[in-house]
N, C-alpha and C positions, 0 to 999 in steps of 0.2 A: 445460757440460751434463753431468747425471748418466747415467753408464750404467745400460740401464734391461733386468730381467731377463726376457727376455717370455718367462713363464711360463706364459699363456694368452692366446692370438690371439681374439678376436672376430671370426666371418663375419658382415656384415651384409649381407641382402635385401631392396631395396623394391621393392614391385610395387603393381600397380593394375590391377584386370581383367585379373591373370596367363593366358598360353594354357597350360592344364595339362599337356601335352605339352611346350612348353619347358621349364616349371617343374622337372616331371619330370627330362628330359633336365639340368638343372641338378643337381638333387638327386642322380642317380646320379652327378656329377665328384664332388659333395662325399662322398660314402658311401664311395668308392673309396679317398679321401684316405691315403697312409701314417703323415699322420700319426695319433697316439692318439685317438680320441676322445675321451676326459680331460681332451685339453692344447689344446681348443679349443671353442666353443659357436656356438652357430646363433641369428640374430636376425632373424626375417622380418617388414618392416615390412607390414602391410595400409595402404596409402596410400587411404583413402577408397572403397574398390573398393563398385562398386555390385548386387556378388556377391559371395555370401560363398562362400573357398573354404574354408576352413579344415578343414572335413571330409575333404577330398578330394587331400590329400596324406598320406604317410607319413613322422614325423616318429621314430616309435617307434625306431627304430636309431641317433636319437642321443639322449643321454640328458640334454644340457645343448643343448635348442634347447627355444622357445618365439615363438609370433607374436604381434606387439603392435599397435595401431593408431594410427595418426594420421590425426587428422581434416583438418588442413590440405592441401591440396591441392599437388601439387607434389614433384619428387624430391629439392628443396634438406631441404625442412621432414621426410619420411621418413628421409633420412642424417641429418639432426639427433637423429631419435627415436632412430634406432638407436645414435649415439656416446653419448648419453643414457645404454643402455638396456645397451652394452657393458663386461662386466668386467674383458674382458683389457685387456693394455697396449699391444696390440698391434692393429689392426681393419682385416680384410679386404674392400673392397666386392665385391662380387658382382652382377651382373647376373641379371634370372629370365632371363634367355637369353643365357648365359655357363657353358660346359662349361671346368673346369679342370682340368689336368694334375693328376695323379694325385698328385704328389710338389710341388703349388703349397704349399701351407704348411708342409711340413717346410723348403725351398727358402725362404719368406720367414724363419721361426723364426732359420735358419740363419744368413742374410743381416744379419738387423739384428742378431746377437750379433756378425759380426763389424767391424762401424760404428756406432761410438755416435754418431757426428755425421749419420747418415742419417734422413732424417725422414720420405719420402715416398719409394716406389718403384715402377713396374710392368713390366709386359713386353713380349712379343708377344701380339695378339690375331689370331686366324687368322680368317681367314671359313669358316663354314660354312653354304655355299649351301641353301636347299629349294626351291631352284629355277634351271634354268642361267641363271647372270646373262646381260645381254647386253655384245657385246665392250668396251664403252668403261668397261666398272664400275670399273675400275683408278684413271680419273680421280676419282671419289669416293669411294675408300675410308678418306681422313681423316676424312670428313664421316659415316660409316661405322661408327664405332669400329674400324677396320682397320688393322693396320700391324705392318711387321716393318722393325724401326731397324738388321738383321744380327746378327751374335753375340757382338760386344765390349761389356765394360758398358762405360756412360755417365755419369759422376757430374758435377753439376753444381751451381752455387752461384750466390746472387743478384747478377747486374750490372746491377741497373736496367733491364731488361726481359725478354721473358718466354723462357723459357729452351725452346731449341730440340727437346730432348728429354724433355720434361716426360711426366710420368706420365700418361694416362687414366686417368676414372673407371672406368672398367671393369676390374676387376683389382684396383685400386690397393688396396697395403698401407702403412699409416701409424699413426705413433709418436702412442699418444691422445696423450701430451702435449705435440706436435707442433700440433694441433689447437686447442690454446686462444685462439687467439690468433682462427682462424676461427668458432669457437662463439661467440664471445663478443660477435665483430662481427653475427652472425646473429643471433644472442639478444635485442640492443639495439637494431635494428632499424637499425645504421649500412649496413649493404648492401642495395642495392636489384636486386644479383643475384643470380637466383632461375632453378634449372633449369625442363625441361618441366614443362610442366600443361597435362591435359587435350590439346586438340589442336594446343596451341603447341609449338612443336618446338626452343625459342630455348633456348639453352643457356650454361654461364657458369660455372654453379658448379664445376668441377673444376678451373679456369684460376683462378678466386677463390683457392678451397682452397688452390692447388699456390702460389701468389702470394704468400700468408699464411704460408705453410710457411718460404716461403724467405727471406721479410724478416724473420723470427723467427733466423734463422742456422742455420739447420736447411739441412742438402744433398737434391737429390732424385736420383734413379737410374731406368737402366734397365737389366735385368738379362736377357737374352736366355733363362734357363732358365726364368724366368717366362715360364708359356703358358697361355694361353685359347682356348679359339674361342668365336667368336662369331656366334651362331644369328640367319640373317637373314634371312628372308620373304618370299614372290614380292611380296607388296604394296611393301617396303621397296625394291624395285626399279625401280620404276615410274616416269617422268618426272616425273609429279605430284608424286606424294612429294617426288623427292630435290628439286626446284626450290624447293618449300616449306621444307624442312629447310637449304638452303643458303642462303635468304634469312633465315629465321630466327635461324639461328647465325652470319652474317657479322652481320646485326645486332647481337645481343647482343656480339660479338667485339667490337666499337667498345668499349660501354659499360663491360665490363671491364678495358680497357685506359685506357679515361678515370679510370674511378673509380681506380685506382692510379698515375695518371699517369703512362705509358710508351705514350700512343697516339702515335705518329710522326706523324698526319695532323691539319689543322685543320679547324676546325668548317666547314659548308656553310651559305650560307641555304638555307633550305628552300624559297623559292619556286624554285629552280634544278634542282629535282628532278624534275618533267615534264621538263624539258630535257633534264638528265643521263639518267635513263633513255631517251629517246628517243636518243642520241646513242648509249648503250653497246646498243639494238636492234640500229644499225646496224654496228656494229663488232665485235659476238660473233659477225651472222648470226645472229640467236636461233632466226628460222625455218628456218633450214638443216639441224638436227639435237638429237635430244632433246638432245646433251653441249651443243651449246651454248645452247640455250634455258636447260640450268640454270644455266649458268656466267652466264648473264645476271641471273637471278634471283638469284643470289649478289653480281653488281654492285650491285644494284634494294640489296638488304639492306645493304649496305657504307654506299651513298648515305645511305638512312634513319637509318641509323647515326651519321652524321658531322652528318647533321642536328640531332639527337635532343642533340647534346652539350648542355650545360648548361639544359637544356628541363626 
């Protein structure tokens, strides 16, 4: 692999019926940034939003940002627009509700000049509550975008399954051409996994990505001085929710790990699936407390998932 001189990093952001207070709250981590304005650009995907904000941010203080639209629906198809759409050589994802440390892209610049062989990296995501969680949120905070791995990096390489410390989307800094390999399978229409859309909460794409990265011979990292927080909503707190969200992304977690073939578990008949869910009712205690109704809903997802294999 050639060393590659990243001389301008690309921020990329998709949103979709962005809350302009988060948005906001995003755009001042980025304005803050030590790094030069110069030596990086700003890409705000409009994901089909059925509100236009585009007046209603202030874009004016940086001098190399512009918002684009994608009509496709869905977070996979908006990060496609924006790799698209990115000059640098380098491409930061951003969350619209993802405050970054102050010194994150001077920190990534840093980092990949000094590892040519690194393809894909992130950090810590901190929580930041707008509302007191209640005590058992701890259990979900993978499910979350939440996580602190401690303060040793982590570098790691493809062994035929999915690697323990792998990067989040959220944060995640990666080498464009690191990425061709995943563009290209999107593009051709060979993957059939596809982040949220709309009120689907199934997820995939950043464990595709990071999957694609690494069987290229590309290394991924985690680098503890990389920091986010990450802005998270009395709604996103809610039993409801997260039961949804858990069943959702254990599902899709199958499918991704099928499509690459590193799923450990075999297929299920699908008639067994009343059964199985009734059997994992009684075993979570689902009625016993909201932690475990959702933990149960995360079984329900699993099940569906191993159903779903070659279907």
């Amino acid at each position: 692999m050639n060393f590659i001189m990243t001389d301008l990093i690309s921020v990329i952001i998709p949103t979709y019926n962005p809350n302009l207070q988060r948005l906001g709250q995003t755009m001042e981590g980025l304005k803050a940034q030590t790094l030069a304005y110069q030596d990086w650009e700003l890409i705000i995907i409009d994901n089909n939003s059925s509100v236009s904000f585009t007046g209603k941010i202030d874009l004016s203080w940086q001098p190399n940002s512009k918002i684009v639209s994608e009509p496709r629906q869905g977070l996979t198809y908006a990060r496609l627009k924006g790799f698209e759409e990115a000059k640098g050589n380098v491409i930061v994802m951003i969350d619209d509700d993802n405050i970054a440390n102050k010194d994150y892209l001077e920190q990534v610049k840093n980092i990949f000049k000094t590892n040519d062989q690194l393809g894909a990296m992130g950090g810590k995501s901190l929580p930041l509550f707008e509302s007191t969680p209640p005590s058992w949120i701890g259990d979900f905070h993978t499910n979350l975008a939440v996580r602190n791995l401690g303060d040793d990096v982590i570098i790691e390489e493809w062994q035929n399954k999915y690697p323990e410390f792998a990067p989040i989307g959220a944060g995640m800094a990666v080498r464009k051409e690191a990425l061709h390999a995943y563009i290209n399978k999107i593009k051709t229409g060979k993957s059939t996994i596809t982040d949220r859309q709309g009120s689907n909460l199934a997820s995939g794409g950043d464990n595709d990505m990071v999957i694609e990265i690494l069987k290229a011979g590309w290394q991924t990292a985690y680098y503890p001085q990389l920091s986010i927080r990450h802005i998270i909503p009395k709604e996103r707190l809610q039993p409801e929710y997260l039961a949804r969200l858990m069943h959702d992304t254990n599902r899709s977690w199958i499918q991704v790990l099928e499509s690459h073939k590193i799923n450990p578990w075999t297929k299920i008949p699908r008639w067994t699936l009343p059964l199985r869910k009734l059997k994992a009712w009684f075993n979570y205690r689902a009625w016993a407390s909201p932690q475990n109704y959702i933990k149960w809903q995360g079984a329900c997802g699993t099940f569906e998932g191993l159903a779903d294999i070659n279907n």
